[in-house]
Legacy VTK file of the C-alpha trace (Angstrom):
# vtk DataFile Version 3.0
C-alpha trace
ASCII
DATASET POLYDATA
POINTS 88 float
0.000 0.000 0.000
2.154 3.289 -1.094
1.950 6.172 0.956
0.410 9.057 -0.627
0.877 12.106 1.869
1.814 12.384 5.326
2.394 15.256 8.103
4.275 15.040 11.346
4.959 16.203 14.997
8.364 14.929 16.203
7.870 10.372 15.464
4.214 11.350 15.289
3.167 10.932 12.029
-0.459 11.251 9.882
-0.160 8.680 6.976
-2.389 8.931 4.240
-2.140 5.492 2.174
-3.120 5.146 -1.525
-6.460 3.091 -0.686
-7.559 6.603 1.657
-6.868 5.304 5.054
-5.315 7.934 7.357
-3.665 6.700 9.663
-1.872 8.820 13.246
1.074 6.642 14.618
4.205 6.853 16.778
7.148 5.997 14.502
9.930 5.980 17.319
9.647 2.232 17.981
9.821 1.295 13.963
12.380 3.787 13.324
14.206 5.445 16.214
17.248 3.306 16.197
17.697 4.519 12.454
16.535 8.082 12.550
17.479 10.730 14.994
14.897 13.365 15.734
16.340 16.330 14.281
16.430 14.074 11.199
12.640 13.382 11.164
13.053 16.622 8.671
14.583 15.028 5.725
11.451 12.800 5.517
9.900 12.809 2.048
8.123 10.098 -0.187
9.582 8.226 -2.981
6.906 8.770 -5.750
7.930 5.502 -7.832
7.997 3.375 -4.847
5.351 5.160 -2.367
7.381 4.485 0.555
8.997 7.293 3.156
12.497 8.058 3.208
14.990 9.535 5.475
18.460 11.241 5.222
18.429 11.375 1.500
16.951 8.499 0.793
19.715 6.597 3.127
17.271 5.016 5.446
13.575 4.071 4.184
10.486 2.384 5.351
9.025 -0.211 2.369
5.196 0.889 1.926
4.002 -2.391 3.330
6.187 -2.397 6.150
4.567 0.803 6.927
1.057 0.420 6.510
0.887 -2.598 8.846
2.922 -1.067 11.475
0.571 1.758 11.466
-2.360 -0.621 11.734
-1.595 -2.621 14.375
0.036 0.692 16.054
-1.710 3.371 15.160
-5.165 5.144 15.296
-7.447 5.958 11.952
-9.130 9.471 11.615
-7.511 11.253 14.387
-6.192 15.071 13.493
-2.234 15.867 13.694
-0.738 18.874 14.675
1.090 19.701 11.199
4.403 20.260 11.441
5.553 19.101 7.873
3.755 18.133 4.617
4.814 16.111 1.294
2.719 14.795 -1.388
3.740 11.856 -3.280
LINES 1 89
88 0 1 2 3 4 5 6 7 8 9 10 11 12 13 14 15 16 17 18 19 20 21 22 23 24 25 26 27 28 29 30 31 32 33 34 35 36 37 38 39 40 41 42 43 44 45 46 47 48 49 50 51 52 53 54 55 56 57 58 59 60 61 62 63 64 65 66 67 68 69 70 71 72 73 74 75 76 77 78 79 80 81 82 83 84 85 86 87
C-alpha cells in the first residue's frame, strides 16, 4: 500500500495510504534506532515506490512495512498537529 501524503509532529506521524486510510502513529519504535529526531526533517516520499524516506533516501520504510505497522500501532481518523507536509 504506497503512501500518498503524510504530516508530522516529532515520530508522530499522519499517513495517508493510496487506498484513503489515514492513519496517526508513533514511529519511534519502527524507526528510532535509524533516525534521529532532528532528522525526522529530511522525511519525504519516494513517488515511484510510495514508501517514506529519510536522510536522503539513506534510510527508508518499504510501503508495506509501513502500513501494517501503522495498523496494528496506530489510530485511523484522528487530526495531527502539522508540522511538515509532502505529497507523493
Amino acid at each position: 500500500m504506497k503512501l500518498k501524503n503524510f504530516q508530522n509532529n516529532g515520530f508522530e506521524f499522519s499517513l495517508l495510504f493510496a487506498n484513503g486510510d489515514n492513519i496517526i502513529v508513533n514511529l519511534r519504535d519502527l524507526i528510532g534506532e535509524y533516525v534521529s529526531e532532528s532528522d525526522l526533517s529530511s522525511a519525504v516520499i519516494d513517488s515511484e515506490w510510495g514508501c517514506i524516506e529519510f536522510c536522503n533516501g539513506n534510510i527508508d520504510i518499504e510501503p508495506s512495512t509501513l502500513y501494517h505497522y501503522a495498523l496494528k500501532n496506530g489510530d485511523f481518523n484522528k487530526q495531527s498537529s502539522n508540522k511538515s507536509l509532502q505529497t507523493a
